[in-house]
VOBA-1610 file (N, C-alpha, C; in pm, whole numbers, padded with zeros to 5 digits, always signed):
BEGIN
Unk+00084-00118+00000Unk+00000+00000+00000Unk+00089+00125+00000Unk+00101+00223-00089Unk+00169+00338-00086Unk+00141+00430+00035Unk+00252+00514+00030Unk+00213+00572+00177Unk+00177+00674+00129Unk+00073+00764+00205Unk-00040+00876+00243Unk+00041+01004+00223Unk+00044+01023+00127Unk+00083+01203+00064Unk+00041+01329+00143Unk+00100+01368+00249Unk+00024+01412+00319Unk-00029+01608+00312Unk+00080+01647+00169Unk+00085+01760+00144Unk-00072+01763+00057Unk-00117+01675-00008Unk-00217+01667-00067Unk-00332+01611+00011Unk-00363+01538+00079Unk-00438+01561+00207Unk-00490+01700+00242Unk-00366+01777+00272Unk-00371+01888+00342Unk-00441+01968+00254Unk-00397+01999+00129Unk-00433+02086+00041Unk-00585+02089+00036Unk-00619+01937-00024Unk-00779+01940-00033Unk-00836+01968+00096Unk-00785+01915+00204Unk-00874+01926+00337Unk-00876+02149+00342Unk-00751+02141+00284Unk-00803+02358+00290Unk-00877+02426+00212Unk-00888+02328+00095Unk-00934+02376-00015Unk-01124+02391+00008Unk-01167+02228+00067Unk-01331+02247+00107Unk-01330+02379+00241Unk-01235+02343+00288Unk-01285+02461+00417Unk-01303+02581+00373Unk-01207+02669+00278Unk-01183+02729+00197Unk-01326+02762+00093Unk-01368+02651+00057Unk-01508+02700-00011Unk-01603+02718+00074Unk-01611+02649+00197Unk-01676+02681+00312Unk-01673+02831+00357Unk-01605+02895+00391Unk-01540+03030+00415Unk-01642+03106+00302Unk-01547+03080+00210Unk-01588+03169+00076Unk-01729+03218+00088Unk-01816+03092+00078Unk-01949+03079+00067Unk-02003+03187+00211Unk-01997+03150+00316Unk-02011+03299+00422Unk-01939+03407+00407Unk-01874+03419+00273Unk-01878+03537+00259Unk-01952+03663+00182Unk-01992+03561+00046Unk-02078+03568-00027Unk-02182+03628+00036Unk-02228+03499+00148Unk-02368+03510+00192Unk-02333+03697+00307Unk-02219+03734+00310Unk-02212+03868+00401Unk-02191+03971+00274Unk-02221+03946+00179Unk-02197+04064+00039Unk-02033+04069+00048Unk-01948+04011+00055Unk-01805+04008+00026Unk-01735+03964-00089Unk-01859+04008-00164Unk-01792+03884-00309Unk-01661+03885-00348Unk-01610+04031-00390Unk-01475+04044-00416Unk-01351+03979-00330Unk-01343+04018-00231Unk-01268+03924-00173Unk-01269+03751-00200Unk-01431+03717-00171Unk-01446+03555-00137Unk-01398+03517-00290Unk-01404+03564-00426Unk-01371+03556-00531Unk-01191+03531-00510Unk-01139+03623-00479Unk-00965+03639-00496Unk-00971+03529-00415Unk-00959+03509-00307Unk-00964+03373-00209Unk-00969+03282-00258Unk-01069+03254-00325Unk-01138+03128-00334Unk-01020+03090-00483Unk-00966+03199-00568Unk-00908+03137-00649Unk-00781+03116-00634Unk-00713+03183-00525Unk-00568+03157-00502Unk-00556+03041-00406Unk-00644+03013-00335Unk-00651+02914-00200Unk-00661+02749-00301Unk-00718+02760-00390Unk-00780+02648-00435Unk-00684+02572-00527Unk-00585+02726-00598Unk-00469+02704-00696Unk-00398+02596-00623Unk-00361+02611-00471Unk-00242+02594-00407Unk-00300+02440-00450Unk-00345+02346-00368Unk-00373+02237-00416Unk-00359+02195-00533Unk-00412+02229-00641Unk-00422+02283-00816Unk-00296+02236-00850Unk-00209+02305-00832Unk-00037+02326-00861Unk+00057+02211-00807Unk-00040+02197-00673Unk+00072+02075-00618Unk+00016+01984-00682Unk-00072+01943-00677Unk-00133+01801-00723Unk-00088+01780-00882Unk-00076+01904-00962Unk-00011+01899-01100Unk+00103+01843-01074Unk+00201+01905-00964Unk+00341+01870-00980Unk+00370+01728-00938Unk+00279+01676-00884Unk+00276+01485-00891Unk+00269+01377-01046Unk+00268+01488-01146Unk+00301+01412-01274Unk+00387+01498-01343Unk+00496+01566-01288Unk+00585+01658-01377Unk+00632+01554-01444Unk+00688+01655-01570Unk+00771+01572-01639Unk+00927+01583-01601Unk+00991+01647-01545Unk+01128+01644-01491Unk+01165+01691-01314Unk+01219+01679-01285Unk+01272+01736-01177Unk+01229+01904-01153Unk+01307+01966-01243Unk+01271+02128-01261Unk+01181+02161-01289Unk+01008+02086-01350Unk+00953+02109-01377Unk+00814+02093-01230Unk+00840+01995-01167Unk+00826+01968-01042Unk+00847+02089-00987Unk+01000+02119-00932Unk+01009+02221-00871Unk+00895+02356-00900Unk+00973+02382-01042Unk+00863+02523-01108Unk+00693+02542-01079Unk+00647+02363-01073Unk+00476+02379-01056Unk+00458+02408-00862Unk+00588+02367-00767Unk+00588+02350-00643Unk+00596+02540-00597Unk+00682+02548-00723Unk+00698+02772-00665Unk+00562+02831-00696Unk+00507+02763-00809Unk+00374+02853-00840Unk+00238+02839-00750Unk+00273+02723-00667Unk+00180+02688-00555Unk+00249+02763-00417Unk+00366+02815-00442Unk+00388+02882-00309Unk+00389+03038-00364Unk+00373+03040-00479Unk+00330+03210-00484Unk+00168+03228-00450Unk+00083+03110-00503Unk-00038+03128-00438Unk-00083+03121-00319Unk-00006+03096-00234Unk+00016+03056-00065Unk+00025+03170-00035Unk+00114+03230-00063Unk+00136+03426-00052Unk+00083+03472-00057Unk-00052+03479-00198Unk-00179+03569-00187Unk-00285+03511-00123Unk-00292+03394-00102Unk-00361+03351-00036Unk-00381+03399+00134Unk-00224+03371+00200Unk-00242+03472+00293Unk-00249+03615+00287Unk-00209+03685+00198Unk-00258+03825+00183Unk-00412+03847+00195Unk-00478+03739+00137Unk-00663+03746+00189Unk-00702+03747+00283Unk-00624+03609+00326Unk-00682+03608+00448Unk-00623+03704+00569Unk-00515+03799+00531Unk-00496+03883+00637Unk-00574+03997+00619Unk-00640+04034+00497Unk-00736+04148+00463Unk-00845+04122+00550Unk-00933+03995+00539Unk-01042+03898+00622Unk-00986+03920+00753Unk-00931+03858+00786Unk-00899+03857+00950Unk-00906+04009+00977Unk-00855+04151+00914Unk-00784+04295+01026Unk-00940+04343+00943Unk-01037+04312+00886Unk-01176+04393+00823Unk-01238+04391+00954Unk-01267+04504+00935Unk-01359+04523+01078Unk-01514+04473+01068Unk-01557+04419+00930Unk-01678+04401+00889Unk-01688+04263+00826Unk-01574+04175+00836Unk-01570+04041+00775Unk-01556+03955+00874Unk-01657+03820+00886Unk-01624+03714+00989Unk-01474+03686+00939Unk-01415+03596+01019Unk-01277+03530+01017Unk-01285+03395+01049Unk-01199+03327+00996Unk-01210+03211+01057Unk-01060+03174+01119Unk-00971+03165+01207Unk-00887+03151+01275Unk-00820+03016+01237Unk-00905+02886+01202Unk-00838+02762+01151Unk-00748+02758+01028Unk-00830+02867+00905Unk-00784+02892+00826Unk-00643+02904+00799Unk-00587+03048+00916Unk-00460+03056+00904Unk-00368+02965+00964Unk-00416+02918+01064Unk-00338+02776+01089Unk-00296+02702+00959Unk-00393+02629+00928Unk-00413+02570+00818Unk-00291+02588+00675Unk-00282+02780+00667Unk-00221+02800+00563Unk-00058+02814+00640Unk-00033+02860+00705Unk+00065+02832+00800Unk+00184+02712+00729Unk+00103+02579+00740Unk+00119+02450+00764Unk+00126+02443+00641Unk+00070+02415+00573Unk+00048+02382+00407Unk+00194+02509+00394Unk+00266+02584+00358Unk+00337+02698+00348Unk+00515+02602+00429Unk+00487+02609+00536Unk+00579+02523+00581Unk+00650+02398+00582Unk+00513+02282+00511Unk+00546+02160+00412Unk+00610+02191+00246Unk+00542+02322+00190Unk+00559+02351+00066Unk+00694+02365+00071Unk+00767+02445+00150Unk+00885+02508+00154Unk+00982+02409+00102Unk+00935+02346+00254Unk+01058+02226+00240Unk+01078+02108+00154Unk+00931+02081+00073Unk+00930+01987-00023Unk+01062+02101-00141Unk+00995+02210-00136Unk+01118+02303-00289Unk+01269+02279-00196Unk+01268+02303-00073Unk+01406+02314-00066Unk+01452+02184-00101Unk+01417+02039-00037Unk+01455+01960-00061Unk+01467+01908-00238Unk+01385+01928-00250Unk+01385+01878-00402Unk+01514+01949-00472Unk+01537+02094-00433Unk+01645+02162-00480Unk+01800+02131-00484Unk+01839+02067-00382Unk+01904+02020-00307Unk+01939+01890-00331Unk+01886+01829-00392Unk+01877+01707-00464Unk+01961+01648-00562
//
């Protein structure tokens, strides 16, 4: 039995919460935001899960940076969400992206390094 990928786990498990979110935001007239969110949060998964059939090493890497540039705006949302004086927050979230950000890293460093 192969063992449990756990960066992709993670991803999807942020990605439903993530539409979860979105969707109360919608429902608070936040569209613009829940829009940018919802498409950079969702990439991150998107990108990694692409880079599980690269075709080379560097190409791996390259799909692993474009999922950590979306990690970046991704927290840039959610730090807009969290300091709005008029937007719920959800606190798991940034955990969440935290973690996913801190696995990403080290999958590029390592792979780099390689």
């Amino acid at each position: 039995m192969p063992s449990e990928n756990i960066i992709l786990n993670k991803t999807i498990d942020f990605s439903l919460e993530i539409i979860d979110y979105c969707e109360l935001l919608v429902e608070k007239r936040k569209i613009v935001i829940a829009n940018q969110l919802l498409k950079s949060a969702t990439s991150i998964g998107a990108n990694i899960h692409e880079a599980q059939n690269a075709e080379s090493k560097s190409d791996f890497i390259h799909k692993m940076k474009i999922a950590a540039k979306e990690i970046e705006e991704t927290k840039y949302w959610l730090i807009l969400c969290e300091n709005a004086k008029t937007y719920p927050f959800n606190e798991n979230l940034k955990n969440k992206i935290k973690e996913i950000a801190l696995i990403t890293y080290k999958i590029i460093s390592s792979s780099k390094s390689r």
